[in-house]
N, C-alpha and C positions, 0 to 999 in steps of 0.2 A: 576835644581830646584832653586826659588827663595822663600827667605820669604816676603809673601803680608800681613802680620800682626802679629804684638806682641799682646798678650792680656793674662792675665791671668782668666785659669779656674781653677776651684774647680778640685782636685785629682780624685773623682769621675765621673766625666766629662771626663778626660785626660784616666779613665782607660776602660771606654764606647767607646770612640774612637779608643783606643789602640786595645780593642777586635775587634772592626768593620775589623782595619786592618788586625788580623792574620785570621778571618774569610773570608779573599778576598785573600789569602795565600800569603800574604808577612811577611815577615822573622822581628820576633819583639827583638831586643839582646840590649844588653849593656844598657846604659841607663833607654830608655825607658823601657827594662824589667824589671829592678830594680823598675821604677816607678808603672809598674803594682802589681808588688810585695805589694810595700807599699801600693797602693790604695787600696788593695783587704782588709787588713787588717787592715785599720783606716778610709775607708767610712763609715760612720755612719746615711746615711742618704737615703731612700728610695728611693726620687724623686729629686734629688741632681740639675739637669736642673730646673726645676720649681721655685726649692728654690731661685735661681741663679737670675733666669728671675725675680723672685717677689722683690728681694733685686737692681735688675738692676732700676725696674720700679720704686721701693722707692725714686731711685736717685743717689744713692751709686754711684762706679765707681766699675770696672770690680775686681780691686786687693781685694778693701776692701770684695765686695761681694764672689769673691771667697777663702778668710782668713773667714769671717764667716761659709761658707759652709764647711769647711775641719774642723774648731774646735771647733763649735756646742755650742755658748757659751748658758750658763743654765739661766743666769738675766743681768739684765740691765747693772749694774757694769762693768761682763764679754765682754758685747757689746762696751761697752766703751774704752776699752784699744783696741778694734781692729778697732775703728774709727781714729788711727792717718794721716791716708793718704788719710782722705777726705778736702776738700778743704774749706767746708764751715762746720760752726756748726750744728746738727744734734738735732733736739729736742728732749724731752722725750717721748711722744707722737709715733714718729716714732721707737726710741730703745725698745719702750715698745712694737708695731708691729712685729720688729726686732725677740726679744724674743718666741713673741706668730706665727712665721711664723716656729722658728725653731721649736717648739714643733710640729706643725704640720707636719712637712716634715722629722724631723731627731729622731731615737731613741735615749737612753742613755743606758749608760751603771750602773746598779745600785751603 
């Protein structure tokens, strides 16, 4: 087996996959089961793919867009502390998209 790509996805993504594998009956342990573990119970977000794909098409890059996708930020602020691994500045404009893409795709918890 070789790795043909790094890329970071959103946990809920990783744990979509995860199932595909034990549903084709291969053996899901260590790790990876631990990460099914945790996704199950901190995705927050209904259509976690779409979110992803919307925040990729903004421009983002894969890391930033999948750190918004796992911790669902609630305003602009919150968006902001998880842009440090973009490359270029991000306008308000876009953040404030940002915001209005999670409401759409992610619930909250009260």
């Amino acid at each position: 087996m070789r790795i043909l790509e790094v890329k970071s996805i959103p946990l809920a993504i990783a744990l979509k996959k995860l199932v595909e594998c034990e549903r084709k009956g291969l053996i899901v342990k260590g790790l990876a089961k631990r990460t099914m573990e945790l996704a199950e119970v901190l995705s927050k977000c209904s259509s976690p793919g779409e979110l992803y794909e919307e925040l990729i098409r903004l421009g983002l890059n894969d890391l930033t867009a999948s750190m918004i996708v796992d911790v669902t930020p609630k305003n602009q602020d919150e968006v902001k502390i998880l842009l440090n691994f973009e490359s270029s500045n991000i306008d308000n404009e876009v953040i404030s998209k940002i915001v209005d893409l999670v409401s759409k795709y992610c619930y909250r918890d009260s």
